[in-house]
Structure formats: structure tokens, C-alpha cells
C-alpha positions in Angstrom: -1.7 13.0 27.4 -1.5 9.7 29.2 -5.5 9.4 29.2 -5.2 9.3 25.3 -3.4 6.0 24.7 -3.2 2.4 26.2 -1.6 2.6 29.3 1.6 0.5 28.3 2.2 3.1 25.7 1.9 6.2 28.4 4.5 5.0 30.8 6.9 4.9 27.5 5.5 8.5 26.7 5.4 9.9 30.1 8.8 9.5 30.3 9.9 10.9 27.0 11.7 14.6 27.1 9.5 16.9 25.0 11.3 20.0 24.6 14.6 21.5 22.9 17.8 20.2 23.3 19.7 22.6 23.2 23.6 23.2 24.8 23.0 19.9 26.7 19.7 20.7 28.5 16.3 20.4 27.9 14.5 24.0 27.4 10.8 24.7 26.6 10.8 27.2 23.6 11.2 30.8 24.1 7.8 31.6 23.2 6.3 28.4 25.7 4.7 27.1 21.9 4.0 24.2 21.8 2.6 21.9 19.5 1.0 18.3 18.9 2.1 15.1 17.9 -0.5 12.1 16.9 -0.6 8.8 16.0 -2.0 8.4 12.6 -3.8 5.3 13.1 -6.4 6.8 15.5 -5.4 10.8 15.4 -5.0 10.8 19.2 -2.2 12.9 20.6 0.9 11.5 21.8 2.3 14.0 23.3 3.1 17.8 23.2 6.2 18.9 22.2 8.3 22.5 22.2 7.7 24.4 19.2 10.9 26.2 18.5 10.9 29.8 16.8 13.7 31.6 15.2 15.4 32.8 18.4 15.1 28.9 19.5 17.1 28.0 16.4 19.7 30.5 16.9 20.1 30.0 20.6 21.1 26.2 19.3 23.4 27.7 16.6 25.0 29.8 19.7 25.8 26.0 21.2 27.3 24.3 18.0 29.5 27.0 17.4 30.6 27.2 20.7 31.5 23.4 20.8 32.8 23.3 17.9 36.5 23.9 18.3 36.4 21.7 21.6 34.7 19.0 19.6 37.0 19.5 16.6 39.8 18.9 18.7 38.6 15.8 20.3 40.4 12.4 19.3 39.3 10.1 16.7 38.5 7.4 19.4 36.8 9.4 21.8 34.4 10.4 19.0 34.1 6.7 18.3 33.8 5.3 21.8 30.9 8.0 22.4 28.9 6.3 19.2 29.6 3.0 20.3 28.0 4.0 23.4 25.1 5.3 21.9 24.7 2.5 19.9 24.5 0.1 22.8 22.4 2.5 24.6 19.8 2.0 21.6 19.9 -1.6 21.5 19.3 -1.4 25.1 16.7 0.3 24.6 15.2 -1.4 21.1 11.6 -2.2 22.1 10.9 1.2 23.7 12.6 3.1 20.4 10.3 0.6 18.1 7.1 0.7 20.0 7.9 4.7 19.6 8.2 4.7 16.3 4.9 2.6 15.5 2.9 5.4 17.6 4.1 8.3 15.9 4.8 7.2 12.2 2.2 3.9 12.2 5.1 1.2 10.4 4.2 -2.0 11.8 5.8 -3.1 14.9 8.2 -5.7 13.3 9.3 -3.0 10.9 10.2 -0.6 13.8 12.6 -3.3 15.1 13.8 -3.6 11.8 14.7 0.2 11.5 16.5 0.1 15.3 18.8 -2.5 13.4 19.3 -0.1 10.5 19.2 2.7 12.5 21.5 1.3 14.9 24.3 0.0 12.2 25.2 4.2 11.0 26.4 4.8 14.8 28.5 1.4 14.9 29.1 2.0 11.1 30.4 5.7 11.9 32.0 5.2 15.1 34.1 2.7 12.9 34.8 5.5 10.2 36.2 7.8 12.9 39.2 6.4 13.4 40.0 5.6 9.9 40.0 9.7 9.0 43.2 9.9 6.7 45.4 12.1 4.7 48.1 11.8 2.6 52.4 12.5 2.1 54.8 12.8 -0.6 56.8 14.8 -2.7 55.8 17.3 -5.2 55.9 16.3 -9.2 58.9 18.8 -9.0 60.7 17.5 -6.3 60.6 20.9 -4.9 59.2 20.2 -1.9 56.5 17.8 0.2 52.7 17.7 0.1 50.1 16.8 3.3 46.7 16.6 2.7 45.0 16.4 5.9 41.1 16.6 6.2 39.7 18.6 9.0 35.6 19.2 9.9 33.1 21.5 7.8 32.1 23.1 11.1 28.5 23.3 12.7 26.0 21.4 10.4 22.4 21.8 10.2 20.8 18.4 9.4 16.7 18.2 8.9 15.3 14.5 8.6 11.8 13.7 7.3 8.9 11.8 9.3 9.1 8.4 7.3 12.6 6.8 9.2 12.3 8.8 12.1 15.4 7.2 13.9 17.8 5.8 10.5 17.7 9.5 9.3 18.9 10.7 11.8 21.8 8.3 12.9 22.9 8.3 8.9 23.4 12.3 9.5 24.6 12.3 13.6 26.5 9.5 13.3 29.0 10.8 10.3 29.1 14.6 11.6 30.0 14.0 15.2 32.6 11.3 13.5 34.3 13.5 11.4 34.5 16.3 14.5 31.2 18.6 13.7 28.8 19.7 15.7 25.1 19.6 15.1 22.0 21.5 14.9 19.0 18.8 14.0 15.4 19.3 12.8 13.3 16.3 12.5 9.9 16.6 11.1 7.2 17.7 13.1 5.0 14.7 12.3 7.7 12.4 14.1 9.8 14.2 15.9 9.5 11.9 19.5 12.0 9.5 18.5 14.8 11.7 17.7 14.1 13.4 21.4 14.5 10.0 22.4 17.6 9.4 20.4 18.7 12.8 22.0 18.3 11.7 25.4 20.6 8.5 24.6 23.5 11.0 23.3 23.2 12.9 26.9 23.1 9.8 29.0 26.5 8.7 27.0 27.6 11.5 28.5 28.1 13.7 24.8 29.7 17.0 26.0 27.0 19.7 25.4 26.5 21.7 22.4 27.6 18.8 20.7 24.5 17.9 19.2 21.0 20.3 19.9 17.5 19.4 18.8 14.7 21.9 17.7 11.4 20.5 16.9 9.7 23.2 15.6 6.2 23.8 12.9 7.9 26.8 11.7 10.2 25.3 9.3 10.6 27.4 6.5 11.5 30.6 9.3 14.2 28.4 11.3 15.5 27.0 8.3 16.1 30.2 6.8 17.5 32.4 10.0 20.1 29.0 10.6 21.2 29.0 6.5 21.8 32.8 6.7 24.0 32.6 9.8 27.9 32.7 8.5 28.6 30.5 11.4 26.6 27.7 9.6 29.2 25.3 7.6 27.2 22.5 6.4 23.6 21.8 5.7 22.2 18.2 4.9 18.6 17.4 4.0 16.3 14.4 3.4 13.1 15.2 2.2 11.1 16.4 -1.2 13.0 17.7 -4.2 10.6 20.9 -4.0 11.8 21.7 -1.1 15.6 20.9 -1.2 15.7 23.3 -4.1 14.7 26.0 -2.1 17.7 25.1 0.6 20.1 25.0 -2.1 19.1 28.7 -3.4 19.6 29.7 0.6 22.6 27.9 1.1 24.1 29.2 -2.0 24.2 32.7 -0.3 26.9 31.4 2.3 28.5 28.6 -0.1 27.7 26.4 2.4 28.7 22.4 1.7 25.3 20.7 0.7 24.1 17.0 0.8 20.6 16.5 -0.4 18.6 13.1 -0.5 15.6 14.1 -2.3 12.5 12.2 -4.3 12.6 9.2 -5.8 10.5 7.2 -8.5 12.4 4.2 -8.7 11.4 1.3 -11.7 10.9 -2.0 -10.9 12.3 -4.5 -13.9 10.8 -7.5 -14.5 12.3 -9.5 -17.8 11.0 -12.1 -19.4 13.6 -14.7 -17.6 13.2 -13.3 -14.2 12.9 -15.8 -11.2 8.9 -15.2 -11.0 8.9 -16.0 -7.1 12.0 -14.3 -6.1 11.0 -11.0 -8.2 7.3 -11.3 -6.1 9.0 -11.3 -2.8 11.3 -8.8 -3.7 8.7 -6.4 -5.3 6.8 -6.9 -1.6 9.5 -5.5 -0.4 10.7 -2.5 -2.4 7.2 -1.4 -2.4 5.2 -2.1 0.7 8.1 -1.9 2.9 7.5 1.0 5.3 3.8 1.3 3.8 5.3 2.4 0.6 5.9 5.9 2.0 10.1 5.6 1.4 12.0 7.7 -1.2 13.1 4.1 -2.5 10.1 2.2 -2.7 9.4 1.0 -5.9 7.3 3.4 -8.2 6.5 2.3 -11.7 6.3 -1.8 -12.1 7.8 -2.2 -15.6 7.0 -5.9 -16.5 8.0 -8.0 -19.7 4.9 -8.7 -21.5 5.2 -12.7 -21.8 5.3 -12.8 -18.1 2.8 -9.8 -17.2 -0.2 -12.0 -16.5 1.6 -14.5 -14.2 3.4 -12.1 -12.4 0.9 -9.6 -11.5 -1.3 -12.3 -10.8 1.0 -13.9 -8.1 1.4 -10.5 -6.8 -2.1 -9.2 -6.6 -2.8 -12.4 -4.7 -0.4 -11.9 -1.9 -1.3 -8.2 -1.9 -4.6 -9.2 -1.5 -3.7 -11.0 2.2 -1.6 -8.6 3.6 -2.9 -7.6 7.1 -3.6 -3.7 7.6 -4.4 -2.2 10.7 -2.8 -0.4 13.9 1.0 -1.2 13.5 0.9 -2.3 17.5 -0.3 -5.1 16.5 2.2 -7.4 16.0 0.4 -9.2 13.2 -0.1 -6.6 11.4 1.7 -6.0 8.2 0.4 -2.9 6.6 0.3 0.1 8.9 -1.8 3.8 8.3 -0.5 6.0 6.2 1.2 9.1 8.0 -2.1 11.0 8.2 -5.6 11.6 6.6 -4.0 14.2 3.9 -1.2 11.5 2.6 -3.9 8.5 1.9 -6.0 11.4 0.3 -3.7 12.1 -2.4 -2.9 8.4 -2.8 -6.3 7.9 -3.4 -6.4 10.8 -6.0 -3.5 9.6 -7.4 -5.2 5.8 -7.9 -8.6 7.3 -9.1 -6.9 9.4 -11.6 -5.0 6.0 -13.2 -8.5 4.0 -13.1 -10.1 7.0 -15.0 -8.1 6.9 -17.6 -7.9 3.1 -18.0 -5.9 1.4 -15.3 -7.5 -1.6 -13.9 -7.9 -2.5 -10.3 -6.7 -6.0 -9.8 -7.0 -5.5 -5.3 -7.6 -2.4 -3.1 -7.8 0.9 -5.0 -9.9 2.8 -1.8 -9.2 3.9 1.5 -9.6 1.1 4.5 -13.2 1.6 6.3 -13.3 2.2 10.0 -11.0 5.7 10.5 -7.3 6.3 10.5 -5.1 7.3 8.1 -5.1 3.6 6.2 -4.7 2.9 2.2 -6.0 -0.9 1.2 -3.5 -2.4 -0.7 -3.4 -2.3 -4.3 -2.4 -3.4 -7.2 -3.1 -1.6 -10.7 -2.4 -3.1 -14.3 -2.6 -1.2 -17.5 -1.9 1.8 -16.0 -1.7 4.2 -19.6 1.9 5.9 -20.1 0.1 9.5 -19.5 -1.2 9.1 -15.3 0.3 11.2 -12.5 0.8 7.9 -10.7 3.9 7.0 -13.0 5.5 9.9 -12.4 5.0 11.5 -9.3 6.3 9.6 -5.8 3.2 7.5 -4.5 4.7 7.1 -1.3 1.5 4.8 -0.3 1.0 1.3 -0.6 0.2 1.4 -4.7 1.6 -1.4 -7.7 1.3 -0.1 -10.9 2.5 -2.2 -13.5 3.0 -1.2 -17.1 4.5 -3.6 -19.6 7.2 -4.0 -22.5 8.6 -6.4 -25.4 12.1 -5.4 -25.4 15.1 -4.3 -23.0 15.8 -0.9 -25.0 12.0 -0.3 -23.9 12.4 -1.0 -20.5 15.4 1.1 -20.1 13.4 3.9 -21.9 10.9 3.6 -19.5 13.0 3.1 -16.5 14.7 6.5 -17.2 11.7 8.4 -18.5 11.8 10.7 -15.3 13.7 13.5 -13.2 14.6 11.5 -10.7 17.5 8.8 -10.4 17.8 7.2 -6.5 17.3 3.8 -6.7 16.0 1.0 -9.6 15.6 -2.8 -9.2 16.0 -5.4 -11.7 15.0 -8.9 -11.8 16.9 -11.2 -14.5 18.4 -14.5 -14.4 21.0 -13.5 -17.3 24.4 -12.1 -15.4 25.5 -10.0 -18.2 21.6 -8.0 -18.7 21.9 -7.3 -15.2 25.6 -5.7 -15.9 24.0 -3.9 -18.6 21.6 -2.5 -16.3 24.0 -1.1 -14.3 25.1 0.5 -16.6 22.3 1.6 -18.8 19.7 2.8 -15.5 19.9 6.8 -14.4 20.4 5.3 -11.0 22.9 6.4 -7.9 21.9 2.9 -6.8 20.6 -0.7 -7.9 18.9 -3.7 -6.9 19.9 -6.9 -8.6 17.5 -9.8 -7.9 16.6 -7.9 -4.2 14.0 -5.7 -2.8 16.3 -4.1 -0.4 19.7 -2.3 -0.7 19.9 -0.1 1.9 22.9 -0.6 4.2 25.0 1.4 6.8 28.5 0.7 5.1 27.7 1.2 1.1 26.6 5.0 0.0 23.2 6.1 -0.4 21.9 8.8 -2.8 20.8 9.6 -6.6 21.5 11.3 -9.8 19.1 13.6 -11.5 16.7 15.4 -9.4 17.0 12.8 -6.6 19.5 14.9 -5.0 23.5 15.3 -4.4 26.2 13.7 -1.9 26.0 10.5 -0.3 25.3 9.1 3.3 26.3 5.9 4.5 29.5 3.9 3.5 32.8 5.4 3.2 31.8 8.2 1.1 29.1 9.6 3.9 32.2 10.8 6.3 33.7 12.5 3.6 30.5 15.0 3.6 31.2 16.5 7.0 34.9 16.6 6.3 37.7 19.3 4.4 40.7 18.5 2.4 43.4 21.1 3.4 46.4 21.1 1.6 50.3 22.1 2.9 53.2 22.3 1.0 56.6 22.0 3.0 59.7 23.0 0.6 62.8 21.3 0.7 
């Protein structure tokens, strides 16, 4: 492994666990499978991780449900002094978690640190949240007697994160499980799974009791997922990933009634009116799409630009598209990193070649990057007709496509012309059309005048085929937690 990569990046790797986690210790999978993780910018493997199989996934169940009453019963602050402790464990540990996640998932170094922050904010966020659990008293509308409403844990959760935030997806679903008293069974993807091991290895050295949390990495999905869903000891199951496949994890959990949250695909517009702050709505479309190399269920989809101010803004745009630095996300000036691997710039490149043959033009980019890797230049497409895949399936690569419209009930038309509803941004210097927009965009969430709205204490999810539930803020406790009601006469 170590002969593979730079030898600053082995000593980080040769320390790294590699197999399950599974009732508080490491064990290799029943089968000894393993199976290969690379980095995308040069397809050279990272490391060799355990490759779980059914019995692997069920051992891990065995270990939830056995902690789960002890956990349960655990007191609000020692669930919250154990994420604090994680949480300055990782921030500890921030360059080796970033430099981790630039091997296996490419994002640029400075974006890594970024998503430590992120990442870092659900365990403080959470550990917060834990003590704050609450119920309520008081008497009956019939004066009959009193009413408590207490919330207890769902139970053992199954929680499966995708490859693109391979440490903030899994904090936003840890963090609020093991807050609200649950134990876990986790899944990351198999393209990224290192840096949940990692995280992993930060909840045993906090000293996490075991069973608490357990880790399968595994290529047989659609088996584990399946065998853990069916199991009646299985309370909760949470999932970030495609819509396609989240609809098949409903139809299994529906079996069991089990408690469902469900972050799916996104196709978010990108409003830019006709009094829009021109500079402030380039910056911000920089970051809503390019941020994480485009490949995030809230990058921006479909640009949907006023046509008075079409030329100058896609001109402004193109031009710093056209200078953004691509290459191995190591390198600390790099801004655009490789796509996750040789398949995902593929069908961004379909995608893009489709739009130009039916009329789109190519203002920068439109091919893959010479020289090997996983890498998508840059692009920018204008005129992209109504009818192209592009507009309405998730690019998740580094594409602009801007279309354009005269009026506001058009652009709300367009904005909602799709199944999905996560995010939408909107740039307008008129207070009450951006209230309107609130109210008139098929969105769980909005950007006014900003590129970014993720955050650790306000509630992320969509409407529509973008999924259920919500993770983050308040509301993303409330997922892992019960209302039981008592009535006391007298």
C-alpha cells in the first residue's frame, strides 16, 4: 500500500484501521474480503479495507441492540460530554482528517478543512441538543386528569452516507442518534469509506462504550442493506444518497414500519433577476456550483438568468471559470479537484455533449482534462434548449448551464419544472421578490443573495422527490426520538 502514494500520505494511511467496527473492536470480515479504495486523481490504491457480508452486518446489529438499553439509559450529559470529546478529538486531528479526505474523494485540500469545520459543528451542534431533550405537563381539556409527554429513542438505527462528504454525513447522522440515546449501525460508501474508519477510531479513543456505534464497509450493499432492514430489531433507517435508490429503502423499510429519513437528489435553480447584485450573484454562483467539484446534492443545477443581464453575467462567470486551477486536490493551489472516478466525468461529459448537440454553446471547458485522472474542465454552457438531460437530471460535475427568462412567473415556472425540491438560490436586490420566492420555490431550503446555506444548527432536507425528514438544527434530533404519551387521572 505504502509504495503506492507519497510517503507523507502513507504514514497517515499506514496508521489508519481498515476493518469493521464492530461491538468496540476492529474485526476483519467473516469471509477475510476485502476490497480496494483509490484515489481518483491517479487511480492508485489507498488502502484495502474489510468487505463486510451479510453475517458481518448482522453480527453489528447483534452489538446495537445489545447496547441499546444501556445506552438509552445513559444521561443526557454523558451523551453530550462524549460528542464534545469527539469533537475536539477531530479538531485535533484536522489536517490528518482533511488530507484523508482529498486522497479518497479528490475535493481540494482547502475544501477538506472546510468540511472538518462543517463536519465538526453536528457533534458540538448535537452534543448541545442532548441536553435540551424535553417533554411536556398539564392537565387534560377535561380536567380529568394530567398529561406527560416524554420522548424516548427510536432504538438501533441504520444510517448509510454517500462518498461526496465523507466525514459531514456522517457526523449530521452519528451526532443526533447517539444524542437522542440510539445506537448505530453505519455504512459509508465504498468509494470513501477511510474517513468514517477514521472518525470511528476518534469515537473509541473518547472512550464510546462498545456497541454504541459499529462500522461495516462493505461492496455488497444492496445484500447488507436488505438482511439489516428485515431484522425487527432495526428501529430507524436514515439515508443520503440517490432518489433511485432511497425508494427502494423505503419499499424495505415499509415491511417493518421502520422511522425513515431520506436526503435524496437534488436539481436546485439558480435565480438571477434583472436587479441582481451582478458580482455578488458571480461569487455566489462559484460557490453553489463548483463547491465540492459540483458533485453535492445542493450544487446548483439549472442557471435561470434574466435576459437583460444574461450576456454580462455569464460573461463575468465564464471568465472566472475559465481560471480556476484543476488538478490533484493535494495541491494546495488547486481549486478544482477530479471527479470521484473515470465513470462520474464520463457521464458528465455525456451529459455536456448531449446539450451542445442540440444547441447549447460552450462558452469554457465542455471536455474532460488531458493527462489521466478522473478530472472534468470547467464549464460553462449558454443556450442550453428547454429539452437536454443536463436540465434535469443532477450533474454532480463541475457544469453551468444557463437558460434565460423575461418575467418572474417564468422563472418560478422554470425553477419548479422538476421532481426534485432540496435547495434553490435567488439573487435580487428587491426585499419583497425574495419573500416571494420563499414562498413561491418547491424548495425545503433557500439561498437569498448566498451560495451557501448549509449549517449544523438550521434543518437540512427537500420536498418532492428530494427526500423526507430533516438533519441538522433542532428538528434533526427529533428523527432519532419518540413521543410517548401518559395520562395520570386525578
Amino acid at each position: 500500500m505504502t509504495a503506492l502514494v507519497p510517503a507523507a500520505e502513507s504514514v497517515l494511511l499506514d496508521a489508519l484501521p481498515t476493518g469493521l467496527f464492530i461491538g468496540g473492536g476492529w474485526v476483519a470480515a467473516a469471509r477475510g474480503a476485502t476490497f480496494p479504495v483509490c484515489d481518483p486523481a491517479t487511480g492508485l490504491v489507498l488502502a484495502e479495507v474489510a468487505d463486510a457480508g451479510v453475517s458481518d452486518a448482522l453480527a453489528a446489529l447483534d452489538a446495537a441492540d445489545a447496547a441499546s438499553a444501556g445506552w438509552a439509559g445513559t444521561s443526557p450529559r454523558e451523551r453530550s460530554v462524549m460528542l464534545r470529546a469527539v469533537f475536539e478529538l477531530l479538531h485535533e486531528r484536522a489536517d490528518q482528517v482533511a488530507l484523508l479526505m482529498t486522497l479518497e474523494m479528490g475535493k481540494p485540500l482547502a475544501e477538506a478543512r472546510g468540511e472538518v469545520g462543517y463536519g465538526g459543528e453536528f457533534l458540538r451542534w448535537f452534543s448541545e441538543e442532548a441536553v435540551r431533550i424535553s417533554g411536556r405537563y398539564g392537565g387534560n381539556p377535561e380536567g380529568t386528569g394530567r398529561m406527560v409527554v416524554s420522548q424516548r429513542p427510536v432504538g438501533p438505527c441504520y444510517l448509510i452516507t454517500p462518498w461526496n462528504f465523507p466525514l459531514a454525513m456522517a457526523t449530521r447522522k452519528i451526532a443526533p442518534a447517539l444524542a437522542a440515546g440510539c445506537t448505530v449501525v453505519i455504512k459509508p460508501a465504498d468509494l470513501t469509506p477511510l474517513t468514517t474508519l477514521f472518525l470511528a477510531g476518534l469515537f473509541e479513543e473518547a472512550g464510546l462504550p462498545p456497541g454504541v456505534l459499529n462500522v461495516i464497509t462493505t461492496r455488497q450493499a444492496p445484500a447488507v442493506s436488505e438482511a439489516l432492514i428485515a431484522d425487527r430489531r432495526l428501529r430507524k433507517v436514515s439515508f443520503t444518497g440517490s432518489t433511485r435508490v432511497g425508494k427502494i429503502l423505503m419499499r424495505q423499510a415499509a415491511d417493518n414500519v421502520l422511522r425513515t429519513s431520506m436526503e435524496l437528489g437534488g436539481n436546485a435553480p439558480f435565480l438571477v433577476f434583472e436587479d441582481a447584485d451582478l458580482p455578488k450573484a458571480v461569487e455566489g454562483a462559484l460557490q453553489a456550483k463548483f463547491r465540492n467539484i459540483g458533485q453535492a446534492c445542493t450544487a446548483a443545477n439549472r442557471f435561470i438568468v434574466h435576459r437583460s443581464v444574461a450576456d454580462e453575467f455569464t460573461a463575468r462567470l465564464a471568465e472566472r471559470v475559465a481560471g480556476l486551477r484543476i488538478g490533484r486536490g493535494t495541491d494546495p493551489e488547486v481549486e478544482v479537484g477530479p471527479l470521484i472516478n473515470d465513470e462520474a466525468a464520463r457521464k458528465v461529459d455525456e451529459l455536456v455533449q448531449d446539450a451542445v448537440a442540440r444547441g447549447a454553446q460552450i462558452l469554457t471547458g465542455g471536455a474532460r482534462a488531458e493527462g489521466g485522472g478522473a478530472f472534468y474542465l470547467p464549464t460553462v454552457l449558454r443556450g442550453v434548449p428547454l429539452d437536454c438531460a443536463i436540465l434535469s437530471e443532477e450533474i454532480f460535475g463541475p457544469v453551468v448551464t444557463v437558460v434565460e427568462f423575461d418575467d418572474e412567473d417564468a422563472a418560478v415556472r422554470l425553477a419548479n419544472d422538476t421532481e426534485y425540491g432540496l435547495v434553490g438560490y435567488v439573487f435580487t436586490e428587491s426585499l419583497a421578490r425574495g419573500t416571494r420566492m420563499i414562498d413561491r420555490l418547491e424548495t425545503g431550503m433557500m439561498g437569498l443573495n448566498v451560495g451557501v446555506v448549509s449549517n449544523a444548527a438550521a434543518p437540512f432536507g427537500g420536498v418532492k422527490q428530494s427526500g423526507i425528514g430533516r438533519e441538522g438544527g433542532v428538528e434533526g434530533i427529533e428523527e432519532y426520538l419518540a413521543s410517548k404519551y401518559t395520562l395520570i387521572p386525578g
